[in-house]
Backbone bond lengths (Angstrom), bond angles and torsions (degrees), N, CA, C in turn:
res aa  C-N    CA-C-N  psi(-1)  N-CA   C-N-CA  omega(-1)  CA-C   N-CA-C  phi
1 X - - - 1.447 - - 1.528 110.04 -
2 X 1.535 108.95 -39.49 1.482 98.99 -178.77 1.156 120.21 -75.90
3 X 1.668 118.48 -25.61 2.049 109.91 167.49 0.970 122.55 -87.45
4 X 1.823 116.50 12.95 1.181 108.47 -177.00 2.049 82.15 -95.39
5 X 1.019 104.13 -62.82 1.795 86.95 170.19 1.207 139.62 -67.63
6 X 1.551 131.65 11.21 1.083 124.89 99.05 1.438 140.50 4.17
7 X 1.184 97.70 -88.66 1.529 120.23 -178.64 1.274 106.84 -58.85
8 X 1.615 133.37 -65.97 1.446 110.26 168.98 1.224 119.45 -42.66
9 X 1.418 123.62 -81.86 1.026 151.08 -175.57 1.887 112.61 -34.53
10 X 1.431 108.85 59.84 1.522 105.99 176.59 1.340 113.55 -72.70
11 X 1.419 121.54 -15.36 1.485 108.24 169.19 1.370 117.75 -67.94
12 X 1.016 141.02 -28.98 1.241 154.36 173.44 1.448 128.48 -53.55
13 X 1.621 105.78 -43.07 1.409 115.46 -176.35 1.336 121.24 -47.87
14 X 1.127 109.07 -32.58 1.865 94.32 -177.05 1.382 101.61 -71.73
15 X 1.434 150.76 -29.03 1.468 125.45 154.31 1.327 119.12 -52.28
16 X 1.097 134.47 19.88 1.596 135.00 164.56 1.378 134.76 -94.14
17 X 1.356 143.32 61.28 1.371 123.76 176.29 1.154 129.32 -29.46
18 X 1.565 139.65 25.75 1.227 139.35 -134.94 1.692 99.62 -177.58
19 X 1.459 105.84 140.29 1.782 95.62 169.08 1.510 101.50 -136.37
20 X 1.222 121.40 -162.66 1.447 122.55 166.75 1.224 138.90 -41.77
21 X 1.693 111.57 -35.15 0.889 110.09 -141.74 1.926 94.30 -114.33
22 X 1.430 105.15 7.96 1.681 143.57 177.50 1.763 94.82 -42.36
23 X 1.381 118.16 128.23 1.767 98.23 166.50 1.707 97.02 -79.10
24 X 1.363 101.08 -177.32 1.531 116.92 -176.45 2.130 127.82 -64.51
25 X 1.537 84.15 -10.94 1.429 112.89 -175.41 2.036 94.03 -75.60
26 X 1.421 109.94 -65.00 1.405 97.65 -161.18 1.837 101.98 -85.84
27 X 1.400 123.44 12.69 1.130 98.03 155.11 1.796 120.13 -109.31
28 X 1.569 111.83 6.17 1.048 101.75 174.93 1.519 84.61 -83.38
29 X 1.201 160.16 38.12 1.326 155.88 177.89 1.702 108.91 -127.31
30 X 1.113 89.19 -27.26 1.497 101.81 178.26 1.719 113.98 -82.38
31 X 1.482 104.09 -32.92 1.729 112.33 -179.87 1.293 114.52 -46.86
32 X 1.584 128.95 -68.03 1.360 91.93 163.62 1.413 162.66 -18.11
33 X 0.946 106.07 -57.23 1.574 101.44 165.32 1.543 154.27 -88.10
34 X 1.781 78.38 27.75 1.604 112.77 176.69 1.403 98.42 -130.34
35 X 1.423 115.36 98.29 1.664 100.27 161.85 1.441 118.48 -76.52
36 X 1.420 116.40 156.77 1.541 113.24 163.49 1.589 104.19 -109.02
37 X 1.403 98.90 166.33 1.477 107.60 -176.95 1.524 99.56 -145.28
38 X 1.416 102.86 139.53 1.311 116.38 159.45 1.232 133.94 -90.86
39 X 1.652 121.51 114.49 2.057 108.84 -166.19 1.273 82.62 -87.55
40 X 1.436 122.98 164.62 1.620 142.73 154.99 1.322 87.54 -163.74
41 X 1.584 95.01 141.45 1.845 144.16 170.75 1.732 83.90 -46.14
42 X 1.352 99.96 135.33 1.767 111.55 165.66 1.514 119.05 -67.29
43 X 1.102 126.99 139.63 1.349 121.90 179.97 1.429 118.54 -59.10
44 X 1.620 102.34 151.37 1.323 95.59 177.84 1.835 113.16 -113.09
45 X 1.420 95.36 145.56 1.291 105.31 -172.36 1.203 123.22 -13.14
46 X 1.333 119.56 115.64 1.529 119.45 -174.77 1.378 139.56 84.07
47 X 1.718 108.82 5.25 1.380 162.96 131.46 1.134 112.36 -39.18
48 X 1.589 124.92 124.95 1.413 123.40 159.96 1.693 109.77 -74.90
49 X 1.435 139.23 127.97 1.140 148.00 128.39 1.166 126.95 8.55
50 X 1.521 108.06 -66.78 1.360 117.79 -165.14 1.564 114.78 -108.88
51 X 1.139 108.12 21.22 1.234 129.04 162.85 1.827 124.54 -57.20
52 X 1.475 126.94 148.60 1.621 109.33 -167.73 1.777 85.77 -84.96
């Protein structure tokens, strides 16, 4: 997920120690210091929360 946004995301790259062409080793090294986040719509009343 993160070299695939990467790859869009050319504004971004200079926060990357890492580019495309990175094996899978230095960007699981790199994940830290990019969190991802998931948005989801707030539950609605009577809705579990933590639901997918």
């Amino acid at each position: 997920m993160l070299r695939r946004y990467y790859e869009l995301g050319r504004v971004t790259r200079p926060f990357f120690d890492v580019s495309l062409s990175s094996p899978a080793e230095e960007w699981l090294a790199e994940a830290p210091r990019h969190p991802v986040f998931r948005l989801v719509e707030p539950a609605a009343v009577g809705e579990r929360a933590d639901r997918p």
